[in-house]
KOLRORO-48184 format. One record per residue (C-alpha): x, y, z; residue number from 1; chain. Coordinates in steps of 0.02 Angstrom, whole numbers, padded with zeros to 5 digits. Example, Ala and Ser with C-alpha at 12.3 -4.5 7.8 and 13.67 -1.06 7.14 Angstrom:
<sites>
<<00615 -00225 00390> 1 'A'>
<<00684 -00053 00357> 2 'A'>
</sites>
This chain:
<sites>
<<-03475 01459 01271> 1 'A'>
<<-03609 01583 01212> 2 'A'>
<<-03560 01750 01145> 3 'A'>
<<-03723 01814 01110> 4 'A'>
<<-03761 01936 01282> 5 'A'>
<<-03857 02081 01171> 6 'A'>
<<-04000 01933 01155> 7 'A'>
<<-04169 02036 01086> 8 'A'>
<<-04052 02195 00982> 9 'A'>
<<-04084 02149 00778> 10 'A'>
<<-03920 02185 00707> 11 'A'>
<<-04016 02293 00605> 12 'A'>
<<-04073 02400 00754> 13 'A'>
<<-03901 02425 00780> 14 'A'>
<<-03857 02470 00624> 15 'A'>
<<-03989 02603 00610> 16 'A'>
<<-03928 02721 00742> 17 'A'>
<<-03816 02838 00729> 18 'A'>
<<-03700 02963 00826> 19 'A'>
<<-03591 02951 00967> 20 'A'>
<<-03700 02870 01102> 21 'A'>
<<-03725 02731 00996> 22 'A'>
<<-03522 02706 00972> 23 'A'>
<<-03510 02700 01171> 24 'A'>
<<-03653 02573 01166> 25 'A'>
<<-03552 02467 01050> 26 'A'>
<<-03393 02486 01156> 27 'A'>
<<-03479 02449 01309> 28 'A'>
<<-03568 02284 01225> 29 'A'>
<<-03387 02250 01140> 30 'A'>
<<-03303 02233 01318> 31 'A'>
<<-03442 02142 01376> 32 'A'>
<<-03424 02001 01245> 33 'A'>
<<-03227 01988 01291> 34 'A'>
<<-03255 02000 01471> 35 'A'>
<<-03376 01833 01457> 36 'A'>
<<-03277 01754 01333> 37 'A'>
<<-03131 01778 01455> 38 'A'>
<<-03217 01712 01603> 39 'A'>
<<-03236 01532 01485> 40 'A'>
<<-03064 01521 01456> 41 'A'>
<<-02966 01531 01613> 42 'A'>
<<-02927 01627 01778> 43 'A'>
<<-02989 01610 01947> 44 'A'>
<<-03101 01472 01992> 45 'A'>
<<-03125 01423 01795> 46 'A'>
<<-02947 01404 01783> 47 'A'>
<<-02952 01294 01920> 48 'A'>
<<-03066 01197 01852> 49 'A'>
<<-03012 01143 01671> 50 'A'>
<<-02844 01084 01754> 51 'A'>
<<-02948 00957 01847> 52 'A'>
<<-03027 00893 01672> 53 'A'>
<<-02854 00881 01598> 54 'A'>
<<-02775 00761 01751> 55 'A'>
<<-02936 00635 01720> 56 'A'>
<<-02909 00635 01517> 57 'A'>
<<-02727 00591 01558> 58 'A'>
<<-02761 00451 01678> 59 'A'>
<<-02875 00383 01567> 60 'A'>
<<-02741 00386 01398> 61 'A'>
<<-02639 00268 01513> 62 'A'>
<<-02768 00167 01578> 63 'A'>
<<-02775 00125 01395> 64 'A'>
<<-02602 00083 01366> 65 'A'>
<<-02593 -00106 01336> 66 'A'>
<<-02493 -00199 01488> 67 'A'>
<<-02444 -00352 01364> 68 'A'>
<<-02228 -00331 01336> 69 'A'>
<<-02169 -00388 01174> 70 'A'>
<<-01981 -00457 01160> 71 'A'>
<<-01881 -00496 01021> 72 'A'>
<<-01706 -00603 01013> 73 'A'>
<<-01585 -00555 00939> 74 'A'>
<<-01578 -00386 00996> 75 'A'>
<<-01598 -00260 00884> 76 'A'>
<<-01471 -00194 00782> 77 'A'>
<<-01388 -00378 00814> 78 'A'>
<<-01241 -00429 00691> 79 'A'>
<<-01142 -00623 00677> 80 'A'>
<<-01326 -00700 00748> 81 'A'>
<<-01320 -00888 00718> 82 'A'>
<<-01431 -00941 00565> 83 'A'>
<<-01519 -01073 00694> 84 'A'>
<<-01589 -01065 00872> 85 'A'>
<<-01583 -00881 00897> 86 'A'>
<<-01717 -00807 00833> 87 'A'>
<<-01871 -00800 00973> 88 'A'>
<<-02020 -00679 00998> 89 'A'>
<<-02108 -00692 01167> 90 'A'>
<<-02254 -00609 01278> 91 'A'>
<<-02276 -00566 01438> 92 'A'>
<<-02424 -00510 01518> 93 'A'>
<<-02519 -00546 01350> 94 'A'>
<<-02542 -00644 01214> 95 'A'>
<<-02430 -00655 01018> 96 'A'>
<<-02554 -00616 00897> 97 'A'>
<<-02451 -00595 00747> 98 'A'>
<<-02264 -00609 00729> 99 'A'>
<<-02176 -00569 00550> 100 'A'>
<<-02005 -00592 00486> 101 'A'>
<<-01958 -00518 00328> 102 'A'>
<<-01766 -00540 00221> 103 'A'>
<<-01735 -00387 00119> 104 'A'>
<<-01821 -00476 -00013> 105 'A'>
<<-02002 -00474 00065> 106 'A'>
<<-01987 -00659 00076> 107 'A'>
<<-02070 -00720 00236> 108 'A'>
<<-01989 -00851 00355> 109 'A'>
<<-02111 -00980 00418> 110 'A'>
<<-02136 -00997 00607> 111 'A'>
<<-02268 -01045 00732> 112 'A'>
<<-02358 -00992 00875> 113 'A'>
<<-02365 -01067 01029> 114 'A'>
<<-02527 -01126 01114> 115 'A'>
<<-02507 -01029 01265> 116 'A'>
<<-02474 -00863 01151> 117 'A'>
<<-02304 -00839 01240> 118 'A'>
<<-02183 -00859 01111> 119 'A'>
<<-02161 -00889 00903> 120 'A'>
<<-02013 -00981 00844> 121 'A'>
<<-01954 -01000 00662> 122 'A'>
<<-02008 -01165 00587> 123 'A'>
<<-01841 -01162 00479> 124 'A'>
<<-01656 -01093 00473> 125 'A'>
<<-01628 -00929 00435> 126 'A'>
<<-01524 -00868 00269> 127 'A'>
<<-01325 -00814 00318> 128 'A'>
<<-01265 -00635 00285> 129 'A'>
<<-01452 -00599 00280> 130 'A'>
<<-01526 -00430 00358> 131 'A'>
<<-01692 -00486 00433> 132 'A'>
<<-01823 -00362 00501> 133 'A'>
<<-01960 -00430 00640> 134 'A'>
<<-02144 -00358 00651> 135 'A'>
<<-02230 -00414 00821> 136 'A'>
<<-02383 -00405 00906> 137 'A'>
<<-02465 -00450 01060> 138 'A'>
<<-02649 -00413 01152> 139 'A'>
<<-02644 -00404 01353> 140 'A'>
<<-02822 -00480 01427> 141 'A'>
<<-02950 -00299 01393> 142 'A'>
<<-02878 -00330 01211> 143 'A'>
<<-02750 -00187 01200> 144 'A'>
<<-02604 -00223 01073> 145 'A'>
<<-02427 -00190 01101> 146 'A'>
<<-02326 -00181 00952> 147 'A'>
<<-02145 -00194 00929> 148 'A'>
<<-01996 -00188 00781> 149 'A'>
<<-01806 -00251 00739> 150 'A'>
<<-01706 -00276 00648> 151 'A'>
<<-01528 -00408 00644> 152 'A'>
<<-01394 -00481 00536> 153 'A'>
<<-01359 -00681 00513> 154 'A'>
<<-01167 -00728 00512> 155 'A'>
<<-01052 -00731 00374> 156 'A'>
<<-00983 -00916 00372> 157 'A'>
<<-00801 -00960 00356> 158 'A'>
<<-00825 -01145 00298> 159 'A'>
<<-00958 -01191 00177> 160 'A'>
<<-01042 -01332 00093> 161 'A'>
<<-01135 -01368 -00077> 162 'A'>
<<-01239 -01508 -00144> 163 'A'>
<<-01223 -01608 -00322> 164 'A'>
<<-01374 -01695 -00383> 165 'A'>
<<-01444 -01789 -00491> 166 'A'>
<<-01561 -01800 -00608> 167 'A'>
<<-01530 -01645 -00694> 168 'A'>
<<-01676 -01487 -00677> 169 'A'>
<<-01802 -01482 -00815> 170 'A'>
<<-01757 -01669 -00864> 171 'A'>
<<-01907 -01825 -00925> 172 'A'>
<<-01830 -02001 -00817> 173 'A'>
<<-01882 -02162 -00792> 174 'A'>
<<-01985 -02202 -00673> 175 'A'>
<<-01825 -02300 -00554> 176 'A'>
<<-01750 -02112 -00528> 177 'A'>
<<-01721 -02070 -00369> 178 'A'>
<<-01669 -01896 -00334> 179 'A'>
<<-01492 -01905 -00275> 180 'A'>
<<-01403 -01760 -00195> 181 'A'>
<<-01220 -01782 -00130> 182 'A'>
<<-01122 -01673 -00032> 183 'A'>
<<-00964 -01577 -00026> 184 'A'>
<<-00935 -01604 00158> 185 'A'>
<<-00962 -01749 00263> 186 'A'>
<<-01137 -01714 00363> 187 'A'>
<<-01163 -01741 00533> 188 'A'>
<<-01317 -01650 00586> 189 'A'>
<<-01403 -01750 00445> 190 'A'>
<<-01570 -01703 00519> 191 'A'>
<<-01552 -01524 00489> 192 'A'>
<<-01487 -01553 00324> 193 'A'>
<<-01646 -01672 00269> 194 'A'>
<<-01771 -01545 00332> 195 'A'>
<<-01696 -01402 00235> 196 'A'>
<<-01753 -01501 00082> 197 'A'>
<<-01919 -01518 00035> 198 'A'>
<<-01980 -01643 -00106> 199 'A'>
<<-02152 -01612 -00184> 200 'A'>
<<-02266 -01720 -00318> 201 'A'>
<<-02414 -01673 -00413> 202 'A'>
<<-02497 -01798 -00392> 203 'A'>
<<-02452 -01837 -00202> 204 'A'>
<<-02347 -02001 -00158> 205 'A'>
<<-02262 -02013 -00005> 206 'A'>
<<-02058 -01970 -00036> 207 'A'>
<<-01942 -02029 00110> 208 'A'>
<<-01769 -02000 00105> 209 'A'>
<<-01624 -02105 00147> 210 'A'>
<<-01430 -02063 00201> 211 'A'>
<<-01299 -02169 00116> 212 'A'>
<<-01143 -02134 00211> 213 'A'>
<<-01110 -01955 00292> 214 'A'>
<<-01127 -01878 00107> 215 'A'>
<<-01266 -01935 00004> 216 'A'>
<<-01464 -01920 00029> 217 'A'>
<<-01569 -01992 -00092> 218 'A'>
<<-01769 -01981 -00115> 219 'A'>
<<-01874 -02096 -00177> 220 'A'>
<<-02067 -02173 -00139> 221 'A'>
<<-02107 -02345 -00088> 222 'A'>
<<-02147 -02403 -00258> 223 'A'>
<<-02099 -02344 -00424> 224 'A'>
<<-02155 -02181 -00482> 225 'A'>
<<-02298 -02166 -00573> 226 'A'>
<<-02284 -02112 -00749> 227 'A'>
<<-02332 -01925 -00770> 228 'A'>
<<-02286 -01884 -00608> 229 'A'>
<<-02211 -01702 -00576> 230 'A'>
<<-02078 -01702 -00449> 231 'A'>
<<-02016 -01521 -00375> 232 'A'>
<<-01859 -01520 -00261> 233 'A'>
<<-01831 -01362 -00153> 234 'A'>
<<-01650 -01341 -00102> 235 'A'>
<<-01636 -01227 00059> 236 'A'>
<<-01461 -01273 00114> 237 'A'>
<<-01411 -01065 00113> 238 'A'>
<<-01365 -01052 00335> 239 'A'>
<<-01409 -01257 00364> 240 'A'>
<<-01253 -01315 00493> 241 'A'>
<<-01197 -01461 00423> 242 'A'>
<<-01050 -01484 00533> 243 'A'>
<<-00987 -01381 00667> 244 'A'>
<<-00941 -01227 00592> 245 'A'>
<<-00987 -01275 00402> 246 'A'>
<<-01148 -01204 00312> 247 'A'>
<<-01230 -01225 00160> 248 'A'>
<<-01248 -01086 00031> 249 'A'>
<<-01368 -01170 -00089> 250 'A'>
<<-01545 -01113 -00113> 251 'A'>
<<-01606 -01195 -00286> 252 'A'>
<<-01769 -01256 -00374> 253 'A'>
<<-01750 -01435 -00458> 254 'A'>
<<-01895 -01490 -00533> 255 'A'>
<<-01912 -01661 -00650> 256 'A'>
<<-02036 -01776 -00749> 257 'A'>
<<-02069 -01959 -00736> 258 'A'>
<<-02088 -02021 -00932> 259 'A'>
<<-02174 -02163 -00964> 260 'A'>
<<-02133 -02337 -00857> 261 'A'>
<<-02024 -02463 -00922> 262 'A'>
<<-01941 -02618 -00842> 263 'A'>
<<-01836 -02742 -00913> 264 'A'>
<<-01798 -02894 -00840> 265 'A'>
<<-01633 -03011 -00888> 266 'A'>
<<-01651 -03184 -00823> 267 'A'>
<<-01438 -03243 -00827> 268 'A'>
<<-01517 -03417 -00860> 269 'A'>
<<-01612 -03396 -01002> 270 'A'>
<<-01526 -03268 -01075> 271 'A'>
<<-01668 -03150 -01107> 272 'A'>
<<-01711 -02979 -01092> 273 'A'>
<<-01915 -02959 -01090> 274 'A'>
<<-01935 -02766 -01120> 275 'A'>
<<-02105 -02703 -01049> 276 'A'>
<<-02173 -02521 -01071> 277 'A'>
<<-02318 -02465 -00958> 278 'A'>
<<-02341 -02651 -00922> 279 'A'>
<<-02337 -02707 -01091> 280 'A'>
<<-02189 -02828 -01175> 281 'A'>
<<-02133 -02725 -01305> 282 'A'>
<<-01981 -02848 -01349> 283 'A'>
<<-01880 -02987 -01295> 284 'A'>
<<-01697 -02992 -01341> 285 'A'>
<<-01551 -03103 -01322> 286 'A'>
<<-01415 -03095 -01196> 287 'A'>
<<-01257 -03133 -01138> 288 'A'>
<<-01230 -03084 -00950> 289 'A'>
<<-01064 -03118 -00841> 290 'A'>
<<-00959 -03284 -00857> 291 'A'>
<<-00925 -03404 -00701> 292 'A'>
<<-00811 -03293 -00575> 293 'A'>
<<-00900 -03160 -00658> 294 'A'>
<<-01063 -03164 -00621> 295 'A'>
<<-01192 -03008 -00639> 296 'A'>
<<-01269 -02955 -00501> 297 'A'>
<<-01430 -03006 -00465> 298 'A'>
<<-01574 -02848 -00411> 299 'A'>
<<-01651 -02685 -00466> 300 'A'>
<<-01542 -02572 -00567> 301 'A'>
<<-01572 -02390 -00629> 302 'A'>
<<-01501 -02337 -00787> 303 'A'>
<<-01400 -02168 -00713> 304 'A'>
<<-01284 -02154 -00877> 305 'A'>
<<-01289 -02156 -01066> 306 'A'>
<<-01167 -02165 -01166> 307 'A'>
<<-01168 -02164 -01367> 308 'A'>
<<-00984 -02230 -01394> 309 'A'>
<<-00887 -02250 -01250> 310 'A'>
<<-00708 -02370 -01213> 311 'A'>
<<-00698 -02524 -01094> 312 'A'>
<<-00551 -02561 -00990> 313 'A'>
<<-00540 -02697 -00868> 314 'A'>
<<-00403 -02582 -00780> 315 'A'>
<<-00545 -02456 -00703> 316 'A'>
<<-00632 -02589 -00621> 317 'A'>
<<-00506 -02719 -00556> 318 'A'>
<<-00477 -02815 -00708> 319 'A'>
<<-00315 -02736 -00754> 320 'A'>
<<-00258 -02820 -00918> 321 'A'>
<<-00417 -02940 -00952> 322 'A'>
<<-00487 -02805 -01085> 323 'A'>
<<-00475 -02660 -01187> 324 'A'>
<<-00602 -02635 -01290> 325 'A'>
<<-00613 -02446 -01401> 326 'A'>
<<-00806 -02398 -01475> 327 'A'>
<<-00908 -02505 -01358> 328 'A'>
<<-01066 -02425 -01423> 329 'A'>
<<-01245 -02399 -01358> 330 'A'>
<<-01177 -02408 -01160> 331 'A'>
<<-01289 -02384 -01021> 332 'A'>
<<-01221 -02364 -00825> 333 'A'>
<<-01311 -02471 -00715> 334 'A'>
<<-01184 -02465 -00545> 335 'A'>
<<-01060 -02369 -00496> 336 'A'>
<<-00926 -02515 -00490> 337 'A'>
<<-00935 -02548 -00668> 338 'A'>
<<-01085 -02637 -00713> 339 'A'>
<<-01173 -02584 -00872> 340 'A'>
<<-01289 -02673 -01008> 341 'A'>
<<-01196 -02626 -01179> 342 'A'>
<<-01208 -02644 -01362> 343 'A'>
<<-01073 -02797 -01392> 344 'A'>
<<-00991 -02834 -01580> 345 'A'>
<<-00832 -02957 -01511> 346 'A'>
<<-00958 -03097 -01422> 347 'A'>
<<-00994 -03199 -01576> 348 'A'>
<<-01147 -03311 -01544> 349 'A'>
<<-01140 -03274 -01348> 350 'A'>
<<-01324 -03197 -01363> 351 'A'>
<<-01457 -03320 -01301> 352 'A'>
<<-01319 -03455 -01291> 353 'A'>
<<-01188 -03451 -01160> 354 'A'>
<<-01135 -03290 -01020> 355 'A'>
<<-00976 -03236 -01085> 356 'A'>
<<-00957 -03036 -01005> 357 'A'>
<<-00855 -03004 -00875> 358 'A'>
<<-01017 -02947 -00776> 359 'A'>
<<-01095 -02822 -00883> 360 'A'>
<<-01272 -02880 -01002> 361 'A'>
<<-01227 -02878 -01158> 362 'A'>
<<-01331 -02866 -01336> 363 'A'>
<<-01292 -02897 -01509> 364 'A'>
<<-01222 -02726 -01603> 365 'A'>
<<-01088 -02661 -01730> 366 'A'>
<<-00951 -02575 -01695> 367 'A'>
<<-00962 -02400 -01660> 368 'A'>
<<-01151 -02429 -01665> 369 'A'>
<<-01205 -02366 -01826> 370 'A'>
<<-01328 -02513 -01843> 371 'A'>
<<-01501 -02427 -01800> 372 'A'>
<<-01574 -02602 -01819> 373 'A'>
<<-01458 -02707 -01700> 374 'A'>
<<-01522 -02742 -01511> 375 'A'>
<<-01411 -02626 -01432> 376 'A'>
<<-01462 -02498 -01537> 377 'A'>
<<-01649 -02524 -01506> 378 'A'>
<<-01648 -02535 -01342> 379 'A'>
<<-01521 -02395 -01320> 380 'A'>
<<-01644 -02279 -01411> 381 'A'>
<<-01787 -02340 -01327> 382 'A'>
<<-01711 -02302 -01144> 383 'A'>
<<-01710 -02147 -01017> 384 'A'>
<<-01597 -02115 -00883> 385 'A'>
<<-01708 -02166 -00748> 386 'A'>
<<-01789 -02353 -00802> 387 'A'>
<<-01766 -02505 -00722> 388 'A'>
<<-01653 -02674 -00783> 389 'A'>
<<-01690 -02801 -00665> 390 'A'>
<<-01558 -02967 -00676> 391 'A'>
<<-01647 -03116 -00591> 392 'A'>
<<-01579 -03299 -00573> 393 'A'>
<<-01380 -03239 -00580> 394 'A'>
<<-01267 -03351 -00483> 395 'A'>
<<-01209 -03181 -00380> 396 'A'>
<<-01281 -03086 -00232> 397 'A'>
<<-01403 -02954 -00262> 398 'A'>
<<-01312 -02771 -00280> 399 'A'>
<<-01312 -02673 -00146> 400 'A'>
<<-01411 -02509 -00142> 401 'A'>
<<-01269 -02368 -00157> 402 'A'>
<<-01180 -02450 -00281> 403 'A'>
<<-01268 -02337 -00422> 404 'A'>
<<-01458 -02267 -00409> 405 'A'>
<<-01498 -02448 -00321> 406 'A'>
<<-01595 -02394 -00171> 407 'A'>
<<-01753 -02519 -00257> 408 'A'>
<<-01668 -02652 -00150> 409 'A'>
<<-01701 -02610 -00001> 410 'A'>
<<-01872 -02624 00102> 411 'A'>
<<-01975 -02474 00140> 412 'A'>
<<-01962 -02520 00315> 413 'A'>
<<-01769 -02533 00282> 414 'A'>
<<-01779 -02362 00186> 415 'A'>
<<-01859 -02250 00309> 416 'A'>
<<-01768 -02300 00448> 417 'A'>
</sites>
């Protein structure tokens, strides 16, 4: 619009006349001005006009609306939503392009995806009694996003479970330790359980884990670890259905160090124990293993107990009356029947000569073990929870893998499946 109709007047021309012919001049150019300026803004034919420019800018804000639809299950505002399964974010007429799920505190729950851009599904379970928010967005085919928001509540579980494990957070083991985790409840959507925990080494070696029964899962790699290794266990059992109706409420960080390697091997016959640290015989020491109708078992064993003074009564493990015996010292747990290789001051000359235990491997000690010098003692000092005591050419059947830590006996083939 141009208000300028007095085009070729100096405004100090005007300025420099004076009286009232001038004033009416003004007036007259003053209503001119407002009359044009009027024209430009509306009535009549103009008016008619600028309506016409509005409809077009209006039909083209739409035609830039995106035509992609964004859904979200649960609906929003949802409460008692099941912690697995109902959680989806879909597309229609367009494409996902990002999808993120939030718990109140910022922490982001994995999902994926799909090829076709249609739909994103968690990877994992979702926390119980957990407020989750959902941030989604999709692109129809010109590129247009649609966005969309919501916001649910996971269920509050009647009927819950927990794990115990072993070894212990922050601990240095052998390099026979498997980690061990056993369970409150009986499980019987193992699968679910086993993916909720995630076992991590620096450096890498392939971990598998194994169910013994309905209630235990242990870990462990094909071979022994290697020394050094760094093992991290992440414990995301808070929402996992276990059973029908039971969930797990345990979210924990376990992390653990293999120490240095060392294997010990007892051969029943000769009566030996050849001690070897990172591959190296550091000792061999005399033995006495389990008498006839007594007989140690034969396989890999993982020291999972030790004990500085401890009592031995045949009653505990079958033998009730045989023995009694107060301040067995230096005593290491090697199954979970019974079986243990001990410090031993009531075998006389058993060691190296003749099997005389009623199935445990016994060395030469004092009692109450306050001989620093004597086998037991050495070797008791000299062990972690975690190394290996392999028993080789016993007239018994190798032990079988649950009874203690013993998974070693088993195949990998045998392990995995």
């Amino acid at each position: 619009m141009n208000v300028r109709p007095i085009s070729g007047t100096s405004s100090a021309g005007i300025r420099g006349r004076r009286g009232r012919g001038t004033r009416k001049g003004l007036s007259a150019l003053v209503l001119g001005v407002l009359l044009t300026v009027g024209a430009c803004g509306g009535g009549g034919a103009g008016a008619g006009a600028g309506d016409g420019k509005a409809g077009k800018d209006s039909t083209a804000a739409q035609s830039r609306q995106s035509e992609a639809v964004v859904t979200i299950a649960p609906a929003d505002g949802a409460e008692a939503v099941d912690t697995s399964g109902a959680l989806e974010v879909g597309a229609a007429k367009g494409k996902l392009t990002e999808v993120v799920v939030k718990d109140p505190e910022g922490g982001k729950v994995d999902g994926e995806i799909s090829g076709d851009g249609a739909t994103w599904t968690p990877s994992t379970h979702l926390a119980a009694s957990t407020t989750y928010t959902v941030h989604a967005v999709a692109k129809d085919s010109e590129g247009r996003t649609a966005t969309r928001e919501s916001r649910f509540t996971t269920l509050t579980p009647k009927n819950t479970f927990t794990g115990t494990f072993t070894p212990e957070d922050g601990s240095k083991v052998g390099v026979g330790m498997p980690f061990s985790i056993r369970f409150t409840r009986g499980i019987t959507r193992p699968e679910d359980v086993e993916k909720a925990i995630r076992v991590t080494t620096e450096p890498a070696v392939e971990v598998e884990g194994h169910w013994f029964g309905n209630d235990r899962l242990d870990f462990r790699p094909e071979n022994y670890w290697k020394a050094g290794t760094k093992v991290t266990v992440d414990l995301a059992l808070d929402g996992v259905e276990g059973r029908e109706g039971v969930y797990g409420k345990q979210t924990k960080t376990v992390s653990f160090t293999i120490g240095r390697k060392q294997v010990s091997v007892v051969d029943a016959k000769k009566l030996t124990m050849e001690v070897s640290r990172d591959d190296r015989v550091l000792k061999t020491i005399p033995v006495t293993t389990g008498a006839p109708g007594y007989e140690t078992w034969n396989g890999q064993m993982v020291i999972t107990e030790k004990l500085s003074v401890t009592r031995m009564n045949g009653d505990t493990v079958g033998y009730g009356g045989e023995y009694d015996i107060k301040d067995v010292p230096h005593a290491m747990r090697l199954s979970t029947s019974g079986t243990f290789i001990h410090g031993n001051y009531w075998g006389g000359d058993a060691f190296g000569n003749r099997n005389a235990s009623h199935g445990c491997v016994g060395l030469r000690d004092v009692q109450g073990g306050w001989d620093e010098k004597a086998p037991g003692a050495w070797f008791f000092d000299n062990s972690l929870i975690g190394d290996v005591v392999v028993v080789k050419n016993s007239n018994d059947a190798t032990i079988a893998p649950d009874n203690g830590l013993n998974g070693w006996n088993m195949s990998w083939d045998e392990w995995k499946a």
